[in-house]
C-alpha positions in Angstrom: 0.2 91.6 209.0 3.1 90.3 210.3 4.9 91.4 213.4 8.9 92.1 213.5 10.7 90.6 216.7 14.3 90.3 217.7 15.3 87.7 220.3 17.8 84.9 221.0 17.4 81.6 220.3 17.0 79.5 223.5 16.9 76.0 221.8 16.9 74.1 218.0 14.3 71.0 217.7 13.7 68.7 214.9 13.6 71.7 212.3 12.3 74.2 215.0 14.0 77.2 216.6 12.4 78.8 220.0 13.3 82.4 220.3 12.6 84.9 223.3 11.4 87.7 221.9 9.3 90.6 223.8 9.2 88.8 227.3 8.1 85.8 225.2 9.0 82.4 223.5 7.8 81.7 219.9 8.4 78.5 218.2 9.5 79.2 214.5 10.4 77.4 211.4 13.6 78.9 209.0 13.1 80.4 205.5 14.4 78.5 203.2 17.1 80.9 202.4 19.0 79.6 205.4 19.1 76.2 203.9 20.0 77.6 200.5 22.7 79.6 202.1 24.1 77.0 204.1 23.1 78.8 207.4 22.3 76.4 210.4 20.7 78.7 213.0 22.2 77.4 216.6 21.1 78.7 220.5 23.0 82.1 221.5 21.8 83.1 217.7 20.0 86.9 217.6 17.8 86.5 215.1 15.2 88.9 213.5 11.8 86.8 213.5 8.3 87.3 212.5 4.9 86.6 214.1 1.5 86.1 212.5 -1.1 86.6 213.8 -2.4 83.2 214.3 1.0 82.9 216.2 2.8 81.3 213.3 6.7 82.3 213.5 9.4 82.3 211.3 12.9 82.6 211.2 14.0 85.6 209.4 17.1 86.6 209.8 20.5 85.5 211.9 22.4 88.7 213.5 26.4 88.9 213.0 28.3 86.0 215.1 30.7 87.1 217.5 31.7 83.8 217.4 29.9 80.0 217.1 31.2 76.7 218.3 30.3 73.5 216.6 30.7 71.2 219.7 28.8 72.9 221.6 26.7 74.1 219.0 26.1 78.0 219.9 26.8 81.4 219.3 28.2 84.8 220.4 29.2 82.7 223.8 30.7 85.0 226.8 32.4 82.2 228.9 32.8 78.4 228.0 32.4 76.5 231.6 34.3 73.4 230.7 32.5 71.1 233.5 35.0 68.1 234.7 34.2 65.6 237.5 37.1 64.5 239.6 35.9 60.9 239.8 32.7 58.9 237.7 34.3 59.7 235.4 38.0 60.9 235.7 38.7 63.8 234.4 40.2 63.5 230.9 42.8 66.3 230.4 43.3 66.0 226.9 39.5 66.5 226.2 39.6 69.4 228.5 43.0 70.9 226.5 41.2 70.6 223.2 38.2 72.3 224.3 40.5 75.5 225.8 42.3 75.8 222.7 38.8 76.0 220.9 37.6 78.4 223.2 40.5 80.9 223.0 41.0 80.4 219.1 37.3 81.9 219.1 37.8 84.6 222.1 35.5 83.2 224.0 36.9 82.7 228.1 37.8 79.1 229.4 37.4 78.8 232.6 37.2 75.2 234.6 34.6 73.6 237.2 35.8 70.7 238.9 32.5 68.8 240.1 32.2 66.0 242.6 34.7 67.6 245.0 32.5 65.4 248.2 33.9 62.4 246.8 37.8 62.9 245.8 40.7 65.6 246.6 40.5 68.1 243.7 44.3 70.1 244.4 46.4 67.8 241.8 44.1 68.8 239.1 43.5 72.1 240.2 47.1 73.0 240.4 47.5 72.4 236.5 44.7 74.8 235.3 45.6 77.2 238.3 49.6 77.2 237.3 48.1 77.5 233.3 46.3 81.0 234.0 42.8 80.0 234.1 39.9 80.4 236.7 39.3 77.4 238.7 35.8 76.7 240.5 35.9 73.3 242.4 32.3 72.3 243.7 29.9 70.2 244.9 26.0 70.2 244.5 26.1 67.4 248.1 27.9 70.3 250.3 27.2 73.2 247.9 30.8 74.5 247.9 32.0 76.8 245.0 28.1 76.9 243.7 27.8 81.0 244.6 31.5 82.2 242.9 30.8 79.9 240.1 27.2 81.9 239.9 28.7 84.9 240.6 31.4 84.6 237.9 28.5 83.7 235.4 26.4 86.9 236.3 25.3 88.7 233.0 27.3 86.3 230.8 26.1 83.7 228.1 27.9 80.7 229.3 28.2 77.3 227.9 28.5 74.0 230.2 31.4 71.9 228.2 32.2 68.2 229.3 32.1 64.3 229.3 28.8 62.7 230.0 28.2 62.2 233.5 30.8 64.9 234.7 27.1 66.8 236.2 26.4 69.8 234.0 22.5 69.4 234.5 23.0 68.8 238.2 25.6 71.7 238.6 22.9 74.0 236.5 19.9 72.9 239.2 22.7 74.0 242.1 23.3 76.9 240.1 19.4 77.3 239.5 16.9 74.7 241.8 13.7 76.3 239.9 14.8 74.9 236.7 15.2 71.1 237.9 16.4 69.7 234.8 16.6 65.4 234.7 20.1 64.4 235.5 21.4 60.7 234.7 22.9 58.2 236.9 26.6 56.8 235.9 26.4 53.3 233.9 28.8 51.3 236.2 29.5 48.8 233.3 30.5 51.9 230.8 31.7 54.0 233.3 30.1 57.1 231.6 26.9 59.0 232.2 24.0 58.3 230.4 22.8 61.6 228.2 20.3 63.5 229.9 20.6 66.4 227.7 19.5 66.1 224.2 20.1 69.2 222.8 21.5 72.3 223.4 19.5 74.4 225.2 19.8 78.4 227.1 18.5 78.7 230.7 18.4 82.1 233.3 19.8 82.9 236.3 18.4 85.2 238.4 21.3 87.5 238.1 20.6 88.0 234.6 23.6 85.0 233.4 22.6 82.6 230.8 23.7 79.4 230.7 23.8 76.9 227.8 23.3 73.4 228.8 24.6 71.0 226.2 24.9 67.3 225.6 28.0 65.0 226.7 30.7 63.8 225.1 34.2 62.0 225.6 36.4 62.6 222.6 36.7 65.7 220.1 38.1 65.2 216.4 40.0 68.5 216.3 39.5 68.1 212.0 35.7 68.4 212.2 35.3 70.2 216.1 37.3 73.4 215.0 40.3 73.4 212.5 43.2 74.6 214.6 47.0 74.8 212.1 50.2 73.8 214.0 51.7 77.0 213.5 48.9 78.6 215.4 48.1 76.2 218.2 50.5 77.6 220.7 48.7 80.8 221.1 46.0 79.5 221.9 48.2 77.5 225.2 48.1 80.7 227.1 50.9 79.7 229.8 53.4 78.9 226.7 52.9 82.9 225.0 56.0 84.5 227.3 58.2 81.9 226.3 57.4 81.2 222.7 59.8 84.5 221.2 62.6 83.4 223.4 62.9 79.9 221.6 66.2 79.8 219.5 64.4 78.5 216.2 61.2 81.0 214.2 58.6 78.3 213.8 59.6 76.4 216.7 56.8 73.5 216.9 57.5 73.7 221.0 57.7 69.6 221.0 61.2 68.4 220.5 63.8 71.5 219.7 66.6 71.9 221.1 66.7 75.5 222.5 63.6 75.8 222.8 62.3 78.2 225.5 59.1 76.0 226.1 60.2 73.0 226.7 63.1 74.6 229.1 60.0 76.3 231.0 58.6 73.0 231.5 62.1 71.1 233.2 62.2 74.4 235.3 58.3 74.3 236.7 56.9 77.3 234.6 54.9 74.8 232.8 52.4 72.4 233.7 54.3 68.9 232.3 50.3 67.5 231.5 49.9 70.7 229.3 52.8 70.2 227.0 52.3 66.4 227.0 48.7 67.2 225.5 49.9 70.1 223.5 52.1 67.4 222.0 49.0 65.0 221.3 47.0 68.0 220.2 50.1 69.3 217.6 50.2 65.7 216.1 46.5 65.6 215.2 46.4 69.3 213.8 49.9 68.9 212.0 48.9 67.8 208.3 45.5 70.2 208.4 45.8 72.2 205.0 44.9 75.7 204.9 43.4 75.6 201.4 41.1 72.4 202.8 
């Protein structure tokens, strides 16, 4: 007879999903109604499974999403940690924007790491995702600086590690967490990117009862097939440009080129960050022509 677990699942492998269930790890397939249903189980997932007794598992049942994220793939996140070296490579802002606006379109809480910090000054880059309302950690797995907030900010959350390859996110885990001494990849000189360490997407403990999903690299995100944001929408989701938006002089100001528009008058005047609104610019123009009924 079969035995009824619930659990999380930790990691999704060439058809196979591991789930922690009753202080232990079972390796199960998905029914086939998850195919038919269009259902693609991801880590963060609570999932109803059951156990044979030769130890075969199966994937039963996916639990209601509090929210999921395509890139990185996972579910019912508390925190995304999105993880940007200041040098090898330079931090790419616009990547980082994208990935903010994703995260608060799905209620899940941005907050940035700035890795690296032994090797370049951090403050510039700081200073625009301080100014913008977000939590800032900047550290350093050489001198350890920042590694016990950035823990303790993490305690009893399921957190996702969000970033360019190379930026450290398996490095900044084994700081976070030496037991779990994952590989970590050297940069390629030539590409001027890390090489990808991390395969897959994958939960690991802290001792103070966080979770942390370690994911794969990446340097670009096509906002079309990452997570359909509509133009109308996007400036809620820049957090700095909410107490302006009612005081523009136009309904449906677009925030990019109006005259009278509050925004824009927030950035000549220092409210705004001017690198936030010039990627909230790039970011309107890709999302502009998305279709509701698509």
């Amino acid at each position: 007879m079969a035995q009824f677990l619930s659990g999380i699942v930790l990691k999704c492998v060439g058809g196979f999903y591991y789930v922690e269930a009753a202080d232990a790890v079972y390796e199960c397939r998905a029914r086939g109604i998850f195919r038919k249903g269009g259902i693609t189980p991801v880590v963060g997932d609570i999932a109803c499974i059951s156990v044979l007794p030769d130890g075969t598992g199966w994937l039963e049942e996916i639990g209601k999403r509090r929210n999921i994220l395509v890139r990185p793939p996972a579910a019912n996140l508390d925190i995304l940690a999105i993880v940007a070296s200041i040098v090898e490579p330079e931090p790419n802002t616009l990547v980082m924007d994208k990935m903010i606006s994703i995260a608060e379109k799905n209620d899940i809480e941005p907050i940035i790491v700035i890795t690296k910090s032994d090797l370049q000054h951090t403050e510039k880059l700081e200073k625009i995702y301080r100014s913008s309302g977000f939590d800032v950690f900047v550290v350093s797995k050489i001198t350890g600086q920042g590694i016990e907030s950035l823990k303790l900010r993490l305690a009893g959350k399921l957190s996702a590690f969000s970033g360019n390859s190379g930026v450290g996110k398996s490095s900044l885990l084994n700081a976070l967490e030496p037991s779990h001494a994952l590989e970590t990849g050297e940069i390629s000189q030539k590409l001027g990117r890390g090489r990808h360490t991390t395969r897959t997407a994958e939960i690991f403990k802290l001792t103070n009862g966080g979770r942390i999903v370690d994911t794969p690299g990446f340097s670009s995100i096509d906002m079309e097939r990452t997570q359909r944001i509509y133009k109308d929408e996007l400036g809620l989701y820049f957090r700095e440009f909410v107490k302006y938006a009612d005081k523009c002089q136009y309904t449906g100001c677009s925030h990019t080129k109006e005259h009278g528009c509050a925004v824009i008058e927030a950035v000549k005047n220092g409210g705004i960050m001017p690198e936030r609104h010039e990627n909230y610019k790039i970011i309107y123009n890709e999302v502009r022509n998305f279709k509701t009924w698509n």
